[in-house]
Gaussian input, Z-matrix of N, CA and C with variables (Angstrom, degrees):
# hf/3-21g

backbone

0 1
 N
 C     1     B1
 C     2     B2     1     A1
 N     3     B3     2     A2     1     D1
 C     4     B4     3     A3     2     D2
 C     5     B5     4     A4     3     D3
 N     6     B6     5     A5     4     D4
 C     7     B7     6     A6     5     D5
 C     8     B8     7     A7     6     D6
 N     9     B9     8     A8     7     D7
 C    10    B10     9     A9     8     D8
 C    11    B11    10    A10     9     D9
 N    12    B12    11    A11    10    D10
 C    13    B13    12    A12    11    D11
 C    14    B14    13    A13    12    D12
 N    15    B15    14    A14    13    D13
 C    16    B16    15    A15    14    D14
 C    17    B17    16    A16    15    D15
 N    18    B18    17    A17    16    D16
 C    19    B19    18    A18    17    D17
 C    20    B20    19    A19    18    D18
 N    21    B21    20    A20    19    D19
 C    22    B22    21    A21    20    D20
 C    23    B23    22    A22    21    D21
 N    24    B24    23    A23    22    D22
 C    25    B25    24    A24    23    D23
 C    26    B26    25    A25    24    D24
 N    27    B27    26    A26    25    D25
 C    28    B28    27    A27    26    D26
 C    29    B29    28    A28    27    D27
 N    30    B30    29    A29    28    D28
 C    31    B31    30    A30    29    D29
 C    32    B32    31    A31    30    D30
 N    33    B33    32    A32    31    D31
 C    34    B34    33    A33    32    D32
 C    35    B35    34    A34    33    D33
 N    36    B36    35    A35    34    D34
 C    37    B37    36    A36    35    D35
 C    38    B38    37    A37    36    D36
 N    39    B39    38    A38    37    D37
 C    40    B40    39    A39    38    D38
 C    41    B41    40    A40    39    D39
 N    42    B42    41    A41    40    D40
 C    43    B43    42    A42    41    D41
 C    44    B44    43    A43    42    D42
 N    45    B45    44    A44    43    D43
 C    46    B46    45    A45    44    D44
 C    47    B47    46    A46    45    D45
 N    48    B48    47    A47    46    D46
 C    49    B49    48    A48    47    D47
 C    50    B50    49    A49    48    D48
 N    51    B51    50    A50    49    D49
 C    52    B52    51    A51    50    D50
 C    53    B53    52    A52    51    D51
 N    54    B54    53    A53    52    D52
 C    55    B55    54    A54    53    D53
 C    56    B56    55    A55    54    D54
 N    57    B57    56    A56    55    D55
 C    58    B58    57    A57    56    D56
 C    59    B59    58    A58    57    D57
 N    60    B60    59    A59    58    D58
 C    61    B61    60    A60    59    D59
 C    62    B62    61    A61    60    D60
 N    63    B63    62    A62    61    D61
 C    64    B64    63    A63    62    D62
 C    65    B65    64    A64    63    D63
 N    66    B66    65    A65    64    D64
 C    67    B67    66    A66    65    D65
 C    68    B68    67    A67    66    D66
 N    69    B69    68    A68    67    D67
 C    70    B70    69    A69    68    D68
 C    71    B71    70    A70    69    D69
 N    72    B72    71    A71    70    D70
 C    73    B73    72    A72    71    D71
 C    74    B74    73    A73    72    D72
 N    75    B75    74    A74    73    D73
 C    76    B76    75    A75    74    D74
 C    77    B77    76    A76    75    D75
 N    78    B78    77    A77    76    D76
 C    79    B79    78    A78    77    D77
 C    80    B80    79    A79    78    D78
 N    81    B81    80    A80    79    D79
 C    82    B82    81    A81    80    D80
 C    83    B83    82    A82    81    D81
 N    84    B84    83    A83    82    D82
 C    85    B85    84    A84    83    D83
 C    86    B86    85    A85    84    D84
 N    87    B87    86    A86    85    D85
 C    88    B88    87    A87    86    D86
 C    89    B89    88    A88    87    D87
 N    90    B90    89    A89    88    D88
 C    91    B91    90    A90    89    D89
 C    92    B92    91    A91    90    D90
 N    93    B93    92    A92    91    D91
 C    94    B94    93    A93    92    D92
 C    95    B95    94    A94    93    D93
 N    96    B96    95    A95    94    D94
 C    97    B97    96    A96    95    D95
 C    98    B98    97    A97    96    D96
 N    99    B99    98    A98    97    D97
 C   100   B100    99    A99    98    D98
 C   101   B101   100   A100    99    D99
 N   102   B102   101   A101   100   D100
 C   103   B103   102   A102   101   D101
 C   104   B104   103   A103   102   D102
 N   105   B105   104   A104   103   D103
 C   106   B106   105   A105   104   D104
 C   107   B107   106   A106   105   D105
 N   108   B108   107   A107   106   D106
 C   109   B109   108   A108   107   D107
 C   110   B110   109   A109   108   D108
 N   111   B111   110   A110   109   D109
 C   112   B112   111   A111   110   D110
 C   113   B113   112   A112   111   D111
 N   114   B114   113   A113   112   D112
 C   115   B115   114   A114   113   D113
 C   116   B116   115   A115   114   D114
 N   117   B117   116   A116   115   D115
 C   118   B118   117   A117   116   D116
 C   119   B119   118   A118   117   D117
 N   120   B120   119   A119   118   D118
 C   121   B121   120   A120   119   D119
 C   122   B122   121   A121   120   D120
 N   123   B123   122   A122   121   D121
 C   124   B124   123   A123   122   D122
 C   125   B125   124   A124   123   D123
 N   126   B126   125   A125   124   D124
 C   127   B127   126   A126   125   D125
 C   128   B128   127   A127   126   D126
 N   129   B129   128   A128   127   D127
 C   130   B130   129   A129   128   D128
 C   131   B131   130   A130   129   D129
 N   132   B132   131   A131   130   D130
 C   133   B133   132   A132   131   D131
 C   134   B134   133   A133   132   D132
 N   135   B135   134   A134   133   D133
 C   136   B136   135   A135   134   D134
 C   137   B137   136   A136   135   D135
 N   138   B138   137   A137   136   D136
 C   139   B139   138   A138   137   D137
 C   140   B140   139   A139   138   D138
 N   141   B141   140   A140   139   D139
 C   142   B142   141   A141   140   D140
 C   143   B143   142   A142   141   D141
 N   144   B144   143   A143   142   D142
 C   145   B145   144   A144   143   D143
 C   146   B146   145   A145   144   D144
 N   147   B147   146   A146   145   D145
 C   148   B148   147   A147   146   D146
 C   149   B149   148   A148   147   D147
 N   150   B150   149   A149   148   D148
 C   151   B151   150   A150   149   D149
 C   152   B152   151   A151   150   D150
 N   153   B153   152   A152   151   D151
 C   154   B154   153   A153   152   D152
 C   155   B155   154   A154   153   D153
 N   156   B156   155   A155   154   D154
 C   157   B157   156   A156   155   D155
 C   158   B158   157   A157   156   D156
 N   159   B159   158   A158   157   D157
 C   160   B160   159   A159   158   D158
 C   161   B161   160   A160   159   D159
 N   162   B162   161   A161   160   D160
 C   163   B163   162   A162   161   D161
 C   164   B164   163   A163   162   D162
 N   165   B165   164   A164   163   D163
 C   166   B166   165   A165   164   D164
 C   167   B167   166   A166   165   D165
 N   168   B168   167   A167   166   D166
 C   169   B169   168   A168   167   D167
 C   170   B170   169   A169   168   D168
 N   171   B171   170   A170   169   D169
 C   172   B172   171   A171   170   D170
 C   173   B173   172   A172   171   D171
 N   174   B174   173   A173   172   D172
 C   175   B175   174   A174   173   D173
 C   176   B176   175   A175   174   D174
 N   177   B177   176   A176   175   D175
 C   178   B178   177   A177   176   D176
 C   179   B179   178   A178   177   D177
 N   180   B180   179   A179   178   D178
 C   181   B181   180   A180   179   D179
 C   182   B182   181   A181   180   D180
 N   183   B183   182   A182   181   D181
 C   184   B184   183   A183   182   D182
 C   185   B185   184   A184   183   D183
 N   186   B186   185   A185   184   D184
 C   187   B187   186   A186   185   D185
 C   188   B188   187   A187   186   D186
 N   189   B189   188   A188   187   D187
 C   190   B190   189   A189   188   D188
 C   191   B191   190   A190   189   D189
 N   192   B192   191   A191   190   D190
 C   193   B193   192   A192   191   D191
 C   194   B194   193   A193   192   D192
 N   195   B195   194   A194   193   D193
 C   196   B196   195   A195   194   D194
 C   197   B197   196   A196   195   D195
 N   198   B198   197   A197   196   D196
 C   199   B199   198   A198   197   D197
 C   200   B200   199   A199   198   D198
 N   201   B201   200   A200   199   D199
 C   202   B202   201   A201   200   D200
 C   203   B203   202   A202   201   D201
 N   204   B204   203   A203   202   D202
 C   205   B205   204   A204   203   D203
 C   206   B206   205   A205   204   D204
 N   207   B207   206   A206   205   D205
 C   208   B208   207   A207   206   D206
 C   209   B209   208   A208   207   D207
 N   210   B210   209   A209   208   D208
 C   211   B211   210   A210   209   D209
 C   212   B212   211   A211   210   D210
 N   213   B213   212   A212   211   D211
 C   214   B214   213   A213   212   D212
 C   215   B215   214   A214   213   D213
 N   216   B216   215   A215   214   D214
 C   217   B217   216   A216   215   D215
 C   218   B218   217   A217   216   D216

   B1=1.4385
   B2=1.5316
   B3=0.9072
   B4=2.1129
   B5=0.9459
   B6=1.6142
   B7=1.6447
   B8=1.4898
   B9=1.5454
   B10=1.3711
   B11=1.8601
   B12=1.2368
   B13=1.2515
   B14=1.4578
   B15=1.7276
   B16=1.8992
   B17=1.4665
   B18=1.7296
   B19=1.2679
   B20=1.7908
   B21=1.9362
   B22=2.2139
   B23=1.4821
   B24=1.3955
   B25=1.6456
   B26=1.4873
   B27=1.1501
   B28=1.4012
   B29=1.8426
   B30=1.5645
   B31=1.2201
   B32=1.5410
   B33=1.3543
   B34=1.4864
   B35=1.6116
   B36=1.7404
   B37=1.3710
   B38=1.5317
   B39=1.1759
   B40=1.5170
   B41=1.8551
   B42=1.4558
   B43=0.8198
   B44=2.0455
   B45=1.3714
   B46=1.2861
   B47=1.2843
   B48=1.9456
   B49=0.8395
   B50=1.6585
   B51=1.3523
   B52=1.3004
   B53=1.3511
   B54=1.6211
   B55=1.6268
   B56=1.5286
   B57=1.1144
   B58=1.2630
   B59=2.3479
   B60=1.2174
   B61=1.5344
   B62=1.1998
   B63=1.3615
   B64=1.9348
   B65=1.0442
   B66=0.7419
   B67=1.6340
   B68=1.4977
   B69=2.2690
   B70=1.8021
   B71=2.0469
   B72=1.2109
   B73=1.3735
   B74=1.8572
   B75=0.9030
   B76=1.8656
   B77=0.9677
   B78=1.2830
   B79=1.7910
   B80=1.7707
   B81=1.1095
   B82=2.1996
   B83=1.5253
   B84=1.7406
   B85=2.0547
   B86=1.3146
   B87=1.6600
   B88=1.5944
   B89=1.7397
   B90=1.3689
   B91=1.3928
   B92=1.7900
   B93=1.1921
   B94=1.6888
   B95=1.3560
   B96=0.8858
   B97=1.5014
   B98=1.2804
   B99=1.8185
   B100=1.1438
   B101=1.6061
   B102=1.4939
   B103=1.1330
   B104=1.5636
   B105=1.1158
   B106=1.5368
   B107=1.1714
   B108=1.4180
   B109=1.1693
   B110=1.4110
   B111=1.0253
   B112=1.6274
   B113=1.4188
   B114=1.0046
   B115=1.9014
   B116=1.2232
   B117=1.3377
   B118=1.7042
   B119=1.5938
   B120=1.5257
   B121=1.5370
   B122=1.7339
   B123=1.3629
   B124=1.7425
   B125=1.4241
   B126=1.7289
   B127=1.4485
   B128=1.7243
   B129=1.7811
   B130=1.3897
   B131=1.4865
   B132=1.3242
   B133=1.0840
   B134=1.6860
   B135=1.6272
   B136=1.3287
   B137=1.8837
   B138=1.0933
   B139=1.7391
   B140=2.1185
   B141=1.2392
   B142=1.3685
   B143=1.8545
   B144=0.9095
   B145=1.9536
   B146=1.6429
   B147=1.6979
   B148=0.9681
   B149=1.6265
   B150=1.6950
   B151=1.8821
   B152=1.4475
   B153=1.2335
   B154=2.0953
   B155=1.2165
   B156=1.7086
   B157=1.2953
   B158=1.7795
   B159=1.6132
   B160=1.3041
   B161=1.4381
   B162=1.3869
   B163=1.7151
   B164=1.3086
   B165=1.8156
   B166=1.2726
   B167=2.1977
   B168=0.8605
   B169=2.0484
   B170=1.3349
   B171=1.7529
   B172=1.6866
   B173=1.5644
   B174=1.3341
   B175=1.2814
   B176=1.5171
   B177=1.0978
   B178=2.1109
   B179=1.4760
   B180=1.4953
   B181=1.5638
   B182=1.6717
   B183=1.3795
   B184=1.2589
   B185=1.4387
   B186=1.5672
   B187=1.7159
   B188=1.4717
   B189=1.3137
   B190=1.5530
   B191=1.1986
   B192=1.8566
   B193=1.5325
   B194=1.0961
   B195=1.2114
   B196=1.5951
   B197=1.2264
   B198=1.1770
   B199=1.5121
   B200=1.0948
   B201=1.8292
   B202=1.6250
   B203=1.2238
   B204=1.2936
   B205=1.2390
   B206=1.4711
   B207=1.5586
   B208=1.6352
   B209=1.5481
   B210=1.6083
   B211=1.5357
   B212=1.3408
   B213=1.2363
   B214=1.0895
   B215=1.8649
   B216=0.3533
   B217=1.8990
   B218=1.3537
   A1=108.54
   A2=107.84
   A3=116.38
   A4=125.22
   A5=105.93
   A6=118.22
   A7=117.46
   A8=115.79
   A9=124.63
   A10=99.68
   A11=135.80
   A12=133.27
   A13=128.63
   A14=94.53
   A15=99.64
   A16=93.78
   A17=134.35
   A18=116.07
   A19=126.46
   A20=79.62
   A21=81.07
   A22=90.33
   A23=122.56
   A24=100.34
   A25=114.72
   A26=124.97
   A27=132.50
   A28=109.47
   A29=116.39
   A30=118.33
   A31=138.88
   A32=117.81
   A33=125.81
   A34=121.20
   A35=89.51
   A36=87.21
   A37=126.79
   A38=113.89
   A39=140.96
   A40=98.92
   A41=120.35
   A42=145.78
   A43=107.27
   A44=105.85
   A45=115.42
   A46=117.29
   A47=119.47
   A48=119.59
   A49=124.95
   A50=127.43
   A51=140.78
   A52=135.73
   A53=90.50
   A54=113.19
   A55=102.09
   A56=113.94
   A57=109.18
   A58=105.06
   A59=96.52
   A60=94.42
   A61=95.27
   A62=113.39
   A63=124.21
   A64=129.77
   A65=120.70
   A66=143.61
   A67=81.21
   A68=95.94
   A69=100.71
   A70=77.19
   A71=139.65
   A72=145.19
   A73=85.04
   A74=115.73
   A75=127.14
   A76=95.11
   A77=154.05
   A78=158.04
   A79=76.97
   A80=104.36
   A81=87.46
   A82=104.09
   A83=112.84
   A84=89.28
   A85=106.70
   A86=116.83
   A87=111.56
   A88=112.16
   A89=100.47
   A90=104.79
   A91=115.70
   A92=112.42
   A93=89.48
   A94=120.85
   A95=149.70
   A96=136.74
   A97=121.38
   A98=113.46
   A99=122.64
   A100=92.80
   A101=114.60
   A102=110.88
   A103=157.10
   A104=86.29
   A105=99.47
   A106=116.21
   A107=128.20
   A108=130.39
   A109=124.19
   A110=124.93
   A111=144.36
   A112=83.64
   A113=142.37
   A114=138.34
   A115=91.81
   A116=142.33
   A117=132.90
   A118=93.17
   A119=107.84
   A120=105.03
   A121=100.67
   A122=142.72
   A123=125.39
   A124=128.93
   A125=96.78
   A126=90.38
   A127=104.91
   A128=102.42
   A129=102.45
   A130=110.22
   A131=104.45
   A132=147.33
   A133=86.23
   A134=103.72
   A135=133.73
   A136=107.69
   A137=121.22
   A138=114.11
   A139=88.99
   A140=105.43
   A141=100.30
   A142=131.95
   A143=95.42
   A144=121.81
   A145=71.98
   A146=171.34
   A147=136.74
   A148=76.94
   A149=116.22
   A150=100.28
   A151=99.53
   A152=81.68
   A153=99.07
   A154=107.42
   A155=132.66
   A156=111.30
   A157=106.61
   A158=112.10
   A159=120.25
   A160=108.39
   A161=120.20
   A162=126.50
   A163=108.85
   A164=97.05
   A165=91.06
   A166=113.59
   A167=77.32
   A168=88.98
   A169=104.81
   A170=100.90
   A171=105.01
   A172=97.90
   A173=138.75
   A174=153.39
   A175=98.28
   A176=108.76
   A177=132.62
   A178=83.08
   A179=151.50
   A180=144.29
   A181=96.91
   A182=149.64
   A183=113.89
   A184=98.33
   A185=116.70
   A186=87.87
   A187=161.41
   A188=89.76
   A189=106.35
   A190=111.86
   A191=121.91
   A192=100.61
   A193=113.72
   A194=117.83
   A195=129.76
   A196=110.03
   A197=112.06
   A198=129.89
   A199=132.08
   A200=103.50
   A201=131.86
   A202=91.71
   A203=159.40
   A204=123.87
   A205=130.70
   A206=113.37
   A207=127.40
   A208=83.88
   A209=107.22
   A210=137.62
   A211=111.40
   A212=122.57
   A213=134.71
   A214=137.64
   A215=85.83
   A216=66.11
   A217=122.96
   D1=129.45
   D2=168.29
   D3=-103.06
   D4=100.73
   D5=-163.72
   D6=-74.48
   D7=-4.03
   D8=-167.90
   D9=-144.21
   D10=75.18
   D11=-177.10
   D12=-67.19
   D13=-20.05
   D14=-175.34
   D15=-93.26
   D16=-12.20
   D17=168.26
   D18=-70.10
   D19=-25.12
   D20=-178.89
   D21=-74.34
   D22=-47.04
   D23=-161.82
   D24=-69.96
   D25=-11.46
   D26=173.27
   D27=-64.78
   D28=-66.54
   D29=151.14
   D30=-51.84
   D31=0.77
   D32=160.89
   D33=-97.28
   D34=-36.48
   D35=171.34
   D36=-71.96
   D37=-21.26
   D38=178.03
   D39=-64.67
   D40=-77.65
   D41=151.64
   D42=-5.94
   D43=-70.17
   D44=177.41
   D45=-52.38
   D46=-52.91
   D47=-176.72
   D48=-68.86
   D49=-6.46
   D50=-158.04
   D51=78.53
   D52=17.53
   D53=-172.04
   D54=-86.83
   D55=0.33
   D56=-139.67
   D57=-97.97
   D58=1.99
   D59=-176.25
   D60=-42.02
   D61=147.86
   D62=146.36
   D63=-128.66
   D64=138.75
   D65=-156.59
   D66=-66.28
   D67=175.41
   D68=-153.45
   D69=-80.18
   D70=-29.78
   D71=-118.60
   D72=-112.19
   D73=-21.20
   D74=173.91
   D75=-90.35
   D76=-50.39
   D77=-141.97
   D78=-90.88
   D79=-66.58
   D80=-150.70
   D81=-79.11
   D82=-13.21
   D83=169.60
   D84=-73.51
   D85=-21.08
   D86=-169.07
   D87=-78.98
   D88=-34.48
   D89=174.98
   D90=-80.01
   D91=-32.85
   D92=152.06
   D93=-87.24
   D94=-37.87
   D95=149.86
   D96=1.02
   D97=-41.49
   D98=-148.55
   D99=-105.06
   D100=-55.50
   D101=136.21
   D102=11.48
   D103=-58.53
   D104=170.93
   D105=-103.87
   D106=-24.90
   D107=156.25
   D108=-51.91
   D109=-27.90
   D110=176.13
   D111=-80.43
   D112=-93.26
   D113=-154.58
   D114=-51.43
   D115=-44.80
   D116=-179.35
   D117=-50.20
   D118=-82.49
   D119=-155.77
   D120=-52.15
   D121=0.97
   D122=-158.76
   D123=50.52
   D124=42.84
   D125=167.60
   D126=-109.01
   D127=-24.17
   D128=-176.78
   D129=-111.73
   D130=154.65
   D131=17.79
   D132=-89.93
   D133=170.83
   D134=168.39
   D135=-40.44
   D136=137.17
   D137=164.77
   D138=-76.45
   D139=-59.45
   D140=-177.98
   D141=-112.45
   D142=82.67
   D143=-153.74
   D144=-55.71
   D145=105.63
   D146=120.34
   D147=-165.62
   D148=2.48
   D149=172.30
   D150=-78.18
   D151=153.73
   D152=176.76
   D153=65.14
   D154=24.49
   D155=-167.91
   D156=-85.20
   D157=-7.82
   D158=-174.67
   D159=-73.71
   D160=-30.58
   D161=-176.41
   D162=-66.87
   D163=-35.51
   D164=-162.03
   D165=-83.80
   D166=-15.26
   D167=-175.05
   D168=-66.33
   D169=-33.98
   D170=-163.67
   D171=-90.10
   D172=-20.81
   D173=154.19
   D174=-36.10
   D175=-74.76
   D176=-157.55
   D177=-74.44
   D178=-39.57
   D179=168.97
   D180=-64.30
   D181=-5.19
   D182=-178.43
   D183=-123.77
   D184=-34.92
   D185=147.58
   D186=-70.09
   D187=-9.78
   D188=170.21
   D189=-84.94
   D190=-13.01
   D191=159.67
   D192=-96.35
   D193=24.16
   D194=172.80
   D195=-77.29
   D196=-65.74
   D197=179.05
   D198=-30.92
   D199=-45.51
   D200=-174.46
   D201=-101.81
   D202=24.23
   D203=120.34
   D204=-117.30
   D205=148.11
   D206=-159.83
   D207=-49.55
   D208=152.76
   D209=143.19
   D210=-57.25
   D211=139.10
   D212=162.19
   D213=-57.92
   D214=149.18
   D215=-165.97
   D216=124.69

């Protein structure tokens, strides 16, 4: 639920326009913020922090050989 809606669209629009860098001290109130919102609603933390951890490695293996190799062009 988004208890404040003209603040996300304020930060998306920001965001959209390229205004949007944040500092390291904006990144971690927003990411616990977000955070805690997840332990409010009971989705976080995980009951089992190690499901899907196989999707996810093989995910992080096909972009990282993304990365390491040159673009074409």
């Amino acid at each position: 639920m988004i208890k404040n809606p003209e603040v996300l669209k304020k930060l998306e629009d920001n965001l959209i326009r390229g205004e949007g860098n944040l500092s390291f001290e904006k990144t971690a109130k927003l990411f616990a913020s977000m955070w805690n919102e997840g332990v409010r609603l009971g989705v976080l933390p995980p009951k089992e922090p190690l499901e899907g951890i196989e999707v996810d490695i093989r995910i992080a293996k096909v972009l990282n050989s993304c990365l390491k190799r040159p673009s074409p062009g």
